[in-house]
N, C-alpha and C positions, 0 to 999 in steps of 0.2 A: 504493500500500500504506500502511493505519494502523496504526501501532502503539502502545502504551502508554507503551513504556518501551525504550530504546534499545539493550538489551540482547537482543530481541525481532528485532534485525533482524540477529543475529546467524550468520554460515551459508546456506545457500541460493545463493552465490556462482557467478559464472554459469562457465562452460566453454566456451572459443572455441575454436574453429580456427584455425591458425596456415596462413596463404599458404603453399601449399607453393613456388611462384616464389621465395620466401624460404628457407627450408631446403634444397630441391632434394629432398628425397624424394621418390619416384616411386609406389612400393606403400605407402603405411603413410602415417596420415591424424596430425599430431600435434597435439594438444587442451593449450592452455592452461588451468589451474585458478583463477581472479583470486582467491586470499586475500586482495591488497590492499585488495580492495573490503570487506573487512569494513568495521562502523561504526570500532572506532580506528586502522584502516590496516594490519592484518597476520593472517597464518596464527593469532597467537597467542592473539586475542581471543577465539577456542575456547576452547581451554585453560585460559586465564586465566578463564573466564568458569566454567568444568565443573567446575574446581578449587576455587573460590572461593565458590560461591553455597551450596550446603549449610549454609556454616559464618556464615553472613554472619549469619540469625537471631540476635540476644542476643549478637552480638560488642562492639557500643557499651556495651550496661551490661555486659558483663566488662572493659571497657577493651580492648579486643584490638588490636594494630598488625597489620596485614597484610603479612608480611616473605614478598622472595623473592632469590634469591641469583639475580640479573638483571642485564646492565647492557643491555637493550634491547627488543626488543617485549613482551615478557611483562610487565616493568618498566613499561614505558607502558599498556598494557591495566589490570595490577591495578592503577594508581596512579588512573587513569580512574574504575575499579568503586570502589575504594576510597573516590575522593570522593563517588562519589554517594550511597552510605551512611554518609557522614559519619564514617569511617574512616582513621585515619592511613595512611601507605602508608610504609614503608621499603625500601628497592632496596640489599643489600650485595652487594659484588664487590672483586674486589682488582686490578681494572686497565679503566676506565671508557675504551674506544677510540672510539667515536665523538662527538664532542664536542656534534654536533646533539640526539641522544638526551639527553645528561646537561642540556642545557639545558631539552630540553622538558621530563625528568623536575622539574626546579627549578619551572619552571613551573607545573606540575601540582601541585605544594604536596608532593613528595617530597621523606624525605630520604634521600642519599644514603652511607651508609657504608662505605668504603674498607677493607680489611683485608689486614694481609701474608700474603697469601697466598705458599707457595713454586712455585706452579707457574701455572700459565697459567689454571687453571680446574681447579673444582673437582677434588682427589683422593681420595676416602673410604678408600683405603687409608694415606695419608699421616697417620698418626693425632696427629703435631704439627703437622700444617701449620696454623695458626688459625683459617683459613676452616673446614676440616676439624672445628674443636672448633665452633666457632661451629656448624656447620650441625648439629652433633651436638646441644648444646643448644636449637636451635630445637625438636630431635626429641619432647624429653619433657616430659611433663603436667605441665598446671594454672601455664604460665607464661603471658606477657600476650601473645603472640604469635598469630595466625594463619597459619600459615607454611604455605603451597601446597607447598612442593616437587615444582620440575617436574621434577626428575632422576629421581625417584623414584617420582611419584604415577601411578597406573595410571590416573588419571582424565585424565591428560594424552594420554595413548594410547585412553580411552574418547571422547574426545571427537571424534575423527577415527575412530574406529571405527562410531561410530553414526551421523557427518555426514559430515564429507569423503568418503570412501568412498561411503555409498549413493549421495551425491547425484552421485559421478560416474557411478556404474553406472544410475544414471536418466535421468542425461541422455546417456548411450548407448543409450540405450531400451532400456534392461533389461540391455543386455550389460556386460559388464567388461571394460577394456581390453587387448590383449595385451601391452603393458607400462608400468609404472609407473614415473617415475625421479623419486626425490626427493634434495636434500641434505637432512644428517643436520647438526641441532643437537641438541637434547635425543634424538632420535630418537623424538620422540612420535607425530608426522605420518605418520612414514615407515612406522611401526611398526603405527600404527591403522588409518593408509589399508591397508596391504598384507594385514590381515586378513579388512577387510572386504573388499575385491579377489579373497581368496581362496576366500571361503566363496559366493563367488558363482561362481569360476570357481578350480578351484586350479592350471591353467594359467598362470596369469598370474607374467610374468615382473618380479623387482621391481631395480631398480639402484638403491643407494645413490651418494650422492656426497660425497665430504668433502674438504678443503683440501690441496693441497700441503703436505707436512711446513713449508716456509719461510715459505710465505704466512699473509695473513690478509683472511678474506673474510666480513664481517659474519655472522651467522647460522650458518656449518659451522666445524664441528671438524675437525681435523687428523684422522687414522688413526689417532695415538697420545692424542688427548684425548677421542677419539667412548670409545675401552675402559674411562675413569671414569666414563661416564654406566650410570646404572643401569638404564633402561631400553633401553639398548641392548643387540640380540642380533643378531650375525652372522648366524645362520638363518636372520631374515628377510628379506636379500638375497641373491638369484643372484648379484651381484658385486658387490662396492665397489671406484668408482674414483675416482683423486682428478681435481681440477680445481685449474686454477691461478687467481691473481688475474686475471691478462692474459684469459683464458676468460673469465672472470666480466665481467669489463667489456666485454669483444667481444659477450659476448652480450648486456647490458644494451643496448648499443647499438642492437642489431640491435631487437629489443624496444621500444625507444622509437621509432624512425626509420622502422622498416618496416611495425611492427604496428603502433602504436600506442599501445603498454602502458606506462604510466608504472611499469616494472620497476624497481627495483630490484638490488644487486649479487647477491644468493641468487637471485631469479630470474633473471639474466642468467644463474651458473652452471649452474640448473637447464638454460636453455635449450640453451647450449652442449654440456652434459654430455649431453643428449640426441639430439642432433642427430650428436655424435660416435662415440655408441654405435649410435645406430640405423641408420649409413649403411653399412657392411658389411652389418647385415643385410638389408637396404634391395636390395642388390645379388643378394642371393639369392631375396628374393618376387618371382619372376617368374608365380606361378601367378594362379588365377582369385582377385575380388576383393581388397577392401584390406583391412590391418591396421590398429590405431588402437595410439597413445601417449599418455599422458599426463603432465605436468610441472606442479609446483606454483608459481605467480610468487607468494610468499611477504610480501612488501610493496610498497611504494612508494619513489622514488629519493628524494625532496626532503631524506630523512632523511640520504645520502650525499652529499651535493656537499662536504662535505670532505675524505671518501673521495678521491673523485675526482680533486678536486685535486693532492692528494699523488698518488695512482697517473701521472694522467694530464695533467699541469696545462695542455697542450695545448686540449683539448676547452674548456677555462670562458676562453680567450684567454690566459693564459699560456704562456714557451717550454716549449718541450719538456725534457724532462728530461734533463738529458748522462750522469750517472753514476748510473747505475739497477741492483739485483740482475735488475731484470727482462729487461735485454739482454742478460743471462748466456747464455751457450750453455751444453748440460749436459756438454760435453767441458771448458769454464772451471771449473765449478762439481766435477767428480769430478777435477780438475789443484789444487784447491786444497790450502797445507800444513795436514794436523790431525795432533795432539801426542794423542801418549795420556795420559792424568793422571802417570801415574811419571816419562816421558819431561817433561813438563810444570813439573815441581814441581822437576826437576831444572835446567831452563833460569831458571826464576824464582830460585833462589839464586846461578847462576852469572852472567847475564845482565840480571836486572834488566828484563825487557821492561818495556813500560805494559800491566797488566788491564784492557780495556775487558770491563764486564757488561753485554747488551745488553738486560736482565729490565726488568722492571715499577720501580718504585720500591719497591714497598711486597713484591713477592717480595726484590728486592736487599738492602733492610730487613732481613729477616728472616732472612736467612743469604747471605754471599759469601766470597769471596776478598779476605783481608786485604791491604790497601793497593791495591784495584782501583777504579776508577771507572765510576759508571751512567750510561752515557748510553742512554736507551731506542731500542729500535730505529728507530723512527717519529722521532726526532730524531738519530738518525745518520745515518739516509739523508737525511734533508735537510740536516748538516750534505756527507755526501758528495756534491751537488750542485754544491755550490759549489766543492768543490776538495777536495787531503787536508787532514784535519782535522791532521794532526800532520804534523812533518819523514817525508821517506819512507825516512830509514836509522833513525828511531827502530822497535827491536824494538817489535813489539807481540800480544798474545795478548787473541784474542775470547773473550768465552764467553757462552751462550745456556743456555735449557733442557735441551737435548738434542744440540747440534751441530750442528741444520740451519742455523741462519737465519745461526751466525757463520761456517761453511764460505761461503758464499754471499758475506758481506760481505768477504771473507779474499781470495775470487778476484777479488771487483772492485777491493779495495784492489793487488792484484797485476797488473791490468790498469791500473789508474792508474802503475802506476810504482813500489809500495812495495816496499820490499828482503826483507821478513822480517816478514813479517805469517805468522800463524798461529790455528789454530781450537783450542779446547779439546775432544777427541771424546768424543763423549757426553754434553755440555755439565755445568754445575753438577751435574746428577743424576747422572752419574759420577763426580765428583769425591767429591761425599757418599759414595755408593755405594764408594768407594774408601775412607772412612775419612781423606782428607785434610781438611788443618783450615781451618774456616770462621768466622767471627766475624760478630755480627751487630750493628744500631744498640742 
């Protein structure tokens, strides 16, 4: 195949078959989607590409930056598109997690702006949050921005509505498959593909996938951060269920080792999350012929081996990891102590525990708990590998965005041996929410 121009080879991505000797399914036939084979390596070089090109015309003599509130494949796609029209490319976020991404974005001649965000990603109803203002003035005219907005822009969802979609229903020879299971980031994919899916067949059954409340799995949203994306609508899925990291990485495994697929942690979960949903039903098609599934492998691994690392530091030859949330059992994790805010605020003038805040830097920044200390969660669990970070009769009181991640850390500091560790419930959002007082840098 020739093409022109490398934006040209964009889409058309092929659709395998997945060994069923590998999944064990017996009735029902499951179809890999390779987005990784896009030209910059992901699902999102659609999008980034549907979004972008329109405006690309006369953006150089307006001066225009090409700004996305990214910290990963969308980010590397328009920072890509952006140089080859001789376009600056800016990538802001308020907590940049994969480290391999923020290099290449460096690379790429991106800059990268940091903003105290107060929540994990974006919240349009948080109308001080700064991200929040930020993304609001990217919104209005006649500034020097070119601002894609993938939370928002229906072209992120046109773009998988008019390609990923047909092209799977083509390469089923014409048919549509009886189920589609995607995870949900932006939920642009899931949203576009599952239109097209239905306008072709509206049988078609669609499962969402999104992150355990605790975890964090490159590419999905949590169930409580998938409800601030704007293109996101429940409708469009028969069920949302979550997937955890440990899934996510089982199935990346399976993916590389078995098939062959240089997957990535979103398609690993993909693959997991499909194989777990499909196998009761799987048990009920005993009738004439097979059904088909399909799953999107969404990029490529090379981008995670840091990931990795830290999840699983076994796999790249280092030991294994002793003190993990991930060994939690869910009887450890619902035995953990959480304090309600009133109960809470009443121990910290009586007792003086230590506030560990387990946020971002730059949400921590922007509003905490006076006299608490940030240690991010990604550096406390590696500080609790090695041992407890503090004496284990020192009281101490976690807090997180919302309660999950510091319940989790609370049970294993209580499996280690600590005396009186405690979780904040509801995390910093209740505490705001409660009208207790917060100070910022």
């Amino acid at each position: 195949m020739r093409y022109e121009n490398i934006t040209d080879a964009i889409g058309n991505t092929p659709l395998v078959r997945i060994d069923p000797a590998v999944h064990g399914l017996r009735h029902i036939d499951l179809y890999a989607k390779l987005e990784m084979l896009n030209p910059f390596g992901s699902l999102k070089d659609r999008a980034a590409w549907n979004m972008v090109r329109g405006r690309l015309p006369g953006a150089g003599e307006r001066g225009e930056t090409v700004v996305e509130l990214s910290s990963g494949n969308t980010a590397k796609a328009l920072a890509l598109i952006a140089g080859m029209h001789g376009l600056p490319f800016k990538s802001v976020t308020n907590r940049m997690r994969v480290p391999e991404i923020k290099d290449l974005l460096l690379l790429l001649g991106a800059e990268i702006e940091e903003l105290p965000g107060r929540s994990e990603c974006l919240d349009p109803t948080d109308t001080e949050d700064p991200l929040t203002l930020f993304h609001q003035q990217l919104g209005r005219t006649g500034g020097a921005h070119l601002h894609t907005d993938q939370y928002f822009n229906a072209l992120n969802t046109a773009a998988h509505a008019t390609g990923t979609g047909p092209e799977i229903v083509a390469d089923l020879d014409g048919r549509a498959p009886d189920w589609f299971i995607a995870c949900v980031g932006t939920a642009g994919s899931s949203t576009g593909v599952a239109s097209a899916l239905r306008a072709h067949d509206p049988a078609v059954r669609v499962v969402g996938l999104v992150g355990e409340k605790s975890d964090f799995i490159p590419g999905i949203r949590t169930i409580d951060e998938v409800q601030e994306v704007g293109i996101f609508d429940p409708a469009t899925y028969d069920a949302i269920e979550p997937v955890s990291a440990d899934e996510a990485l089982d199935g990346m495994l399976t993916l590389l080792r078995r098939c062959g697929l240089l997957a990535g942690p979103t398609g690993g979960a993909a693959y997991s999350g499909a194989v777990r949903h499909l196998r009761p039903l799987d048990r009920e098609s005993g009738g004439p012929g097979r059904r088909t599934a399909v799953f999107i492998v969404c990029d490529r691994v090379e981008s995670y081996l840091g990931y990795v690392r830290r999840r699983r530091p076994e796999l790249l030859g280092g030991p294994a990891v002793r003190n993990s949330v991930a060994a939690l059992t869910e009887a450890e994790v619902a035995s953990a102590s959480v304090i309600e805010v009133a109960d809470a605020r009443k121990w910290l003038e009586e007792s003086r525990p230590l506030v560990v805040d387990l946020r971002g830097p730059f949400a921590y920044a922007a509003l905490h708990i006076e006299g608490s200390v940030n240690i991010v969660d990604e550096l406390f669990d590696e500080l609790l590998r090695g041992g407890m970070p503090f004496g284990r009769r020192q009281p101490v009181l976690l807090a997180c965005p919302v309660g999950e991640k510091s319940a989790r850390y609370a049970a294993l500091l209580t499996r280690m041996g600590h005396h009186d560790v405690r979780s904040l419930a509801g995390g910093i959002v209740a505490w705001r929410d409660a009208g207790a007082p917060l100070v910022r840098d």
